[in-house]
C-alpha positions as CSV (number, residue, x, y, z in Angstrom):
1,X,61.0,235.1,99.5
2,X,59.8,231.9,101.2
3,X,62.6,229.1,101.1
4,X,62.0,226.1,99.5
5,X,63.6,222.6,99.4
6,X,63.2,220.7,97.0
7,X,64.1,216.6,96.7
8,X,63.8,214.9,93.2
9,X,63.8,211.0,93.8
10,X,65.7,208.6,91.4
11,X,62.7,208.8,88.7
12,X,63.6,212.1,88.2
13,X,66.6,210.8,86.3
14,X,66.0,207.2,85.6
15,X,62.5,205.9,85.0
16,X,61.8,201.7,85.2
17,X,62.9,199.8,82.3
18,X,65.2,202.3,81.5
19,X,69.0,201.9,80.7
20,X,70.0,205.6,82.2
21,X,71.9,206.7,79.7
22,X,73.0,210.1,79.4
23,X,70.5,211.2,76.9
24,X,67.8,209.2,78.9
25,X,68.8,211.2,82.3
26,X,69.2,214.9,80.5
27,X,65.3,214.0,78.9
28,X,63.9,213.2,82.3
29,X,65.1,215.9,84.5
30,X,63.9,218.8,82.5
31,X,60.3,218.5,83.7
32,X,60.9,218.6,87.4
33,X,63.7,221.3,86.6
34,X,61.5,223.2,84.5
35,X,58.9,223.8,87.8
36,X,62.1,224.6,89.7
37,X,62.8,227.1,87.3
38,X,59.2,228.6,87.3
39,X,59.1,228.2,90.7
40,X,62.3,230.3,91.0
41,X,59.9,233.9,90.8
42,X,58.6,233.1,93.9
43,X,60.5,231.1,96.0
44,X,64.2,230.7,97.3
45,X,65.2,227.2,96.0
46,X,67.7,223.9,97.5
47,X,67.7,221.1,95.2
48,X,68.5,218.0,96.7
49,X,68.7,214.5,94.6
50,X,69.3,210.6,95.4
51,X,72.0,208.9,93.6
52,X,71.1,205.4,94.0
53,X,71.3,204.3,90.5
54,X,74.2,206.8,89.6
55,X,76.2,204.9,92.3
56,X,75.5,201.7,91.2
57,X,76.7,202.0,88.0
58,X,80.1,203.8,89.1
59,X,80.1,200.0,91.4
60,X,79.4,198.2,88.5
61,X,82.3,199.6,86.6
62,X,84.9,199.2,89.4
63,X,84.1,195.5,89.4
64,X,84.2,195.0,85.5
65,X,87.7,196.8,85.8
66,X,91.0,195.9,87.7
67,X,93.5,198.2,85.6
68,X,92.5,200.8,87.9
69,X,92.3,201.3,91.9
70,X,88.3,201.2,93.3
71,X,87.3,204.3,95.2
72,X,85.6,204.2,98.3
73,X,81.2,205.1,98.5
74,X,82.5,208.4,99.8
75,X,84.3,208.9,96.7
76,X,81.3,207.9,94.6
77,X,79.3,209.8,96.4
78,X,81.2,213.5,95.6
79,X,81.6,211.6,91.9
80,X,78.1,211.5,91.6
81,X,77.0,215.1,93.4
82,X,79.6,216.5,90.4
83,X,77.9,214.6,87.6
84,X,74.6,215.0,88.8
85,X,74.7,218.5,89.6
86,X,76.2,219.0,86.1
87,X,73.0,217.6,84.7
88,X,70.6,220.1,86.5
89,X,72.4,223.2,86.6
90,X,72.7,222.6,82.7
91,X,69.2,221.9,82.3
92,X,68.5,224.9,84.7
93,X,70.2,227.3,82.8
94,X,67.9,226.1,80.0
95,X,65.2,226.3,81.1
96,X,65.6,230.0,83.1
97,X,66.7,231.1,79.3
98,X,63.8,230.0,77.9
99,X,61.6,231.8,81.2
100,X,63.4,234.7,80.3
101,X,65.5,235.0,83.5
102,X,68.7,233.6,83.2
103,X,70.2,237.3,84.0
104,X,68.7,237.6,87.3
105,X,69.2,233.9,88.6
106,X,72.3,232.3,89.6
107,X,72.7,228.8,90.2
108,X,75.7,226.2,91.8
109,X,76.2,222.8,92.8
110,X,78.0,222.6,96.6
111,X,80.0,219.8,97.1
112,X,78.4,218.8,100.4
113,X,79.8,216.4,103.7
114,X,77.2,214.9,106.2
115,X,77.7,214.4,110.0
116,X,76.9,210.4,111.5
117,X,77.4,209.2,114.5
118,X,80.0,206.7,114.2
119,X,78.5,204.5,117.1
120,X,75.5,204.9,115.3
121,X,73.3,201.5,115.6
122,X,73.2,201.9,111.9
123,X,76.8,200.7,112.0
124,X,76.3,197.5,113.3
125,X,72.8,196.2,111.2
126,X,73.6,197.5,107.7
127,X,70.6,197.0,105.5
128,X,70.9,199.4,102.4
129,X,72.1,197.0,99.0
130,X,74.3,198.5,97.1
131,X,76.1,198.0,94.1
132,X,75.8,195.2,91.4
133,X,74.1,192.4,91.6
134,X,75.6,188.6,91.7
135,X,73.7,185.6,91.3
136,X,75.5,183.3,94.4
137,X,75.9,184.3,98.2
138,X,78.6,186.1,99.1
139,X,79.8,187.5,103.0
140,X,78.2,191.2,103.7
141,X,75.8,190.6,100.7
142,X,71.9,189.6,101.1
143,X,69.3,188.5,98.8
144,X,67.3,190.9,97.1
145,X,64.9,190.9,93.9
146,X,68.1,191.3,91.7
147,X,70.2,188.7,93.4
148,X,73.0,189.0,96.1
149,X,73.7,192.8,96.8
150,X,76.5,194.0,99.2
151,X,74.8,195.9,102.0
152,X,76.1,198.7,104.0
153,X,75.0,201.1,107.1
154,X,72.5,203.9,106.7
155,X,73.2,206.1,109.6
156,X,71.0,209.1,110.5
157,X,72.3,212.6,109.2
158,X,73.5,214.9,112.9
159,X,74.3,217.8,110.3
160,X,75.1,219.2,107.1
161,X,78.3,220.6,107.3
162,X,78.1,223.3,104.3
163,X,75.0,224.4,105.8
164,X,76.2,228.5,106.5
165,X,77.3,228.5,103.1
166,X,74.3,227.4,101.2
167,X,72.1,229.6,103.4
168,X,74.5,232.5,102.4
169,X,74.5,231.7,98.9
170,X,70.6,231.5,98.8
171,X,70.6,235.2,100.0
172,X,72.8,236.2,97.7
173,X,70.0,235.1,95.1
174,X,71.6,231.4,94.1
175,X,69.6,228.6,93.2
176,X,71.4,225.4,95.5
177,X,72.0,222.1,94.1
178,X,72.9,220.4,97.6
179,X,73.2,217.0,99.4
180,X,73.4,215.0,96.0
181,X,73.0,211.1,97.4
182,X,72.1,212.1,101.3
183,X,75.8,214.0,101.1
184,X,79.0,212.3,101.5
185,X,78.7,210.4,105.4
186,X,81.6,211.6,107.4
187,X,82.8,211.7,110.9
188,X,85.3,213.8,112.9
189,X,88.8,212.5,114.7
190,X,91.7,213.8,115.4
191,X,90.9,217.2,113.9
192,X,89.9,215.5,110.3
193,X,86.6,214.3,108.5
194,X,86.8,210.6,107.9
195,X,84.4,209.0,104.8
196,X,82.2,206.2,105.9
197,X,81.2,202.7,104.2
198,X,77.5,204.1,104.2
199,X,75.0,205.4,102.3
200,X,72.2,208.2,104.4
201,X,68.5,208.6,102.8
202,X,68.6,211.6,100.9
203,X,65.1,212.4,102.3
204,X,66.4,212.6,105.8
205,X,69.3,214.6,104.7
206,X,67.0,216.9,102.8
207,X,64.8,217.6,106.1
208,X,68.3,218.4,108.3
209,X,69.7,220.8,105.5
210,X,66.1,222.5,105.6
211,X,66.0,222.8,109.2
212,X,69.7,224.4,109.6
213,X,68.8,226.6,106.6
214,X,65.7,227.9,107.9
215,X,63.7,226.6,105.5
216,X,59.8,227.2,104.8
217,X,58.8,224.7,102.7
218,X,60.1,221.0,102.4
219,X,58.5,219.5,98.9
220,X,59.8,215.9,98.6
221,X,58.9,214.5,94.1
222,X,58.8,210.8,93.9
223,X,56.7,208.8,91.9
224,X,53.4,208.9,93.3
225,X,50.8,211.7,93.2
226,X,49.9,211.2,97.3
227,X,50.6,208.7,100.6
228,X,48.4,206.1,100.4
229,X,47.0,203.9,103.3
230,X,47.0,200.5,103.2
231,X,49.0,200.3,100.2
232,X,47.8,198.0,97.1
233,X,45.3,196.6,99.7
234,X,41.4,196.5,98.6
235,X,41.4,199.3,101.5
236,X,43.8,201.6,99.6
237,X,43.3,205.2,100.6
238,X,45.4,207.7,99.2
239,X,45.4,210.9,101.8
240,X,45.9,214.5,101.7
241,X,46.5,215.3,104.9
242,X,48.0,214.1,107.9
243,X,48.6,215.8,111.1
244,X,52.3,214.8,112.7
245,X,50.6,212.4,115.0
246,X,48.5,210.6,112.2
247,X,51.9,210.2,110.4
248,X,53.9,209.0,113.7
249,X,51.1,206.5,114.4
250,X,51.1,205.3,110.6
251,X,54.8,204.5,110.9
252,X,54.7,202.8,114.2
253,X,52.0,200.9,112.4
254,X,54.3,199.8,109.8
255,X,52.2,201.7,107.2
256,X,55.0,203.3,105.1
257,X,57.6,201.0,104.3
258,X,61.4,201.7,105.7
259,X,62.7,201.0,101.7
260,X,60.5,203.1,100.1
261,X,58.2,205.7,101.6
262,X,59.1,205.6,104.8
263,X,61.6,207.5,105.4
264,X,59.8,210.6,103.3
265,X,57.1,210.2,105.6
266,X,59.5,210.8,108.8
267,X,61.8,213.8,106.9
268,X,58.3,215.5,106.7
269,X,57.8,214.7,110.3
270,X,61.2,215.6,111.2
271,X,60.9,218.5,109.4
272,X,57.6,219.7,110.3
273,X,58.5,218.9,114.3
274,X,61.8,221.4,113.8
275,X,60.0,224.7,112.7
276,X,59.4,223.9,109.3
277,X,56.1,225.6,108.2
278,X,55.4,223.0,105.5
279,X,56.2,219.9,104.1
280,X,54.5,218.0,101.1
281,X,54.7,214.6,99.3
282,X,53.8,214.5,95.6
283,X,55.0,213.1,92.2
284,X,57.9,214.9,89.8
285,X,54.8,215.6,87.4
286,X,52.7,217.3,90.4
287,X,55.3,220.0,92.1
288,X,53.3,223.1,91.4
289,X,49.9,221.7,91.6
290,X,51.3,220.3,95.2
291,X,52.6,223.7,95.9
292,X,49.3,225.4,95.2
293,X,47.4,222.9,97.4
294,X,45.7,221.2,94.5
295,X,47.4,217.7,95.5
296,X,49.8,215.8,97.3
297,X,49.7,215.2,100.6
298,X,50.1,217.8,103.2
299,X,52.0,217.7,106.8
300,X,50.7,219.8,109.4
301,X,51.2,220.3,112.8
């Protein structure tokens, strides 16, 4: 079987306007999870998931409460991969019931450590908000649409550090829920992994695990159908292709924004420009049709 990796964005949980409760999340996830699951007959799956708004609201509750100690982001990051991971192996094994294959598929959430640089430039510019948001200036926050956000690094992902095991466990016939959040940022001394204050694009993340792995196909679901051009200009074009220098011109160009589709754009990129044979951008309501070359937007070579 090809090997596909698969990265649901934040949508695939929490939709706008929503509160994210639990219901709320368990509702949204079994459409994506239910392609994963048909998917599953033909392909060798990762799934791979942010955690931006699942992290938040852990934040949010450590500053409503002082009766207990707060955790670190590298704490809230392996919180989040266990409750997140809960959510989609449950749905999974739903959904693979209701296919009529839950005896020959096995599925399991990996706990899962990235690599950074700790001289990384990242380190000394953070720029990713997050956490609650305050109405008055405060030191190491900035100003966003929500008010003043604490902002931390976003370093670039060296390696995934559970990558031998998920690779063995996909030839054992698993189904991999993997680098929930980008993975827990760490860095080695003295013979130990240290957590970081940081947060890494789960995109970027998603494109390393699928190098180290091997991987054929890397399908990143967000909430739009195909890249666009020019985007929300009277010029708008959404594309289906682009060729790896198309997309490294486009995002010197400043095309695809560094908060938002940006980074997808270079994990396809970086993807593509490691071996990978494939890579795709589409919407959580698109991943087959993408798959079958009916939309999205393609990378090639």
């Amino acid at each position: 079987m090809q090997k596909l990796i698969i990265a649901l964005g934040g949508n695939a949980f929490i939709q706008k306007g929503q509160a994210g409760t639990a219901e709320e999340q368990f509702a949204n996830i079994r459409k994506p999870v239910a392609s994963i699951a048909e998917l599953s007959k033909r392909f060798s799956i990762v799934i791979t998931h942010g955690n931006g708004p699942q992290s938040g609201a852990l934040l949010l509750q450590q500053e409503a409460c002082d009766e207990v100690p707060k955790m670190p982001l590298s704490i809230i990051g392996a919180q989040t991969q266990g409750q997140m991971g809960y959510m989609i192996e449950s749905t999974l094994d739903e959904e693979l019931m209701r296919l009529g294959i839950s005896d020959d598929k096995l599925f399991l959430t990996v706990l899962t450590y990235t690599s950074v640089k700790k001289d990384d430039p990242a380190f000394e510019n953070p720029t990713k908000p997050v956490g609650p948001a305050y109405p008055d200036p405060r030191p190491g926050f900035v100003n966003t649409s929500r008010g003043w956000r604490r902002v931390v690094p976003s370093p670039k992902p060296i390696k995934i550090y559970q990558w031998r095991e998920i690779k063995h466990l996909m030839e054992e016939g698993f189904i991999i829920i993997a680098c929930g959040g980008g993975g827990i940022p760490v860095y080695k001394k003295d013979e130990r992994l240290h957590g970081v204050e940081a947060v890494i694009d789960k995109d970027l993340a998603t494109a390393k695990l699928g190098e180290q792995i091997g991987a054929d196909i890397l399908l990143i679901a967000t909430d739009v159908e195909k890249v666009a051009i020019n985007f929300m200009q009277p010029d708008e074009k959404f594309v289906d292709s682009l060729t790896i220098p198309e997309a490294t011109k486009f995002l010197d160009e400043g095309q695809f924004p560094k908060g938002s589709m940006g980074p997808k754009v270079q994990a396809c990129v970086n993807f593509i420009e490691q071996g990978g044979a494939q890579a795709i951008i589409t919407s959580i309501d698109h991943i087959q049709d993408a798959l079958l070359g009916k939309t999205g937007t393609h990378f090639k070579k």
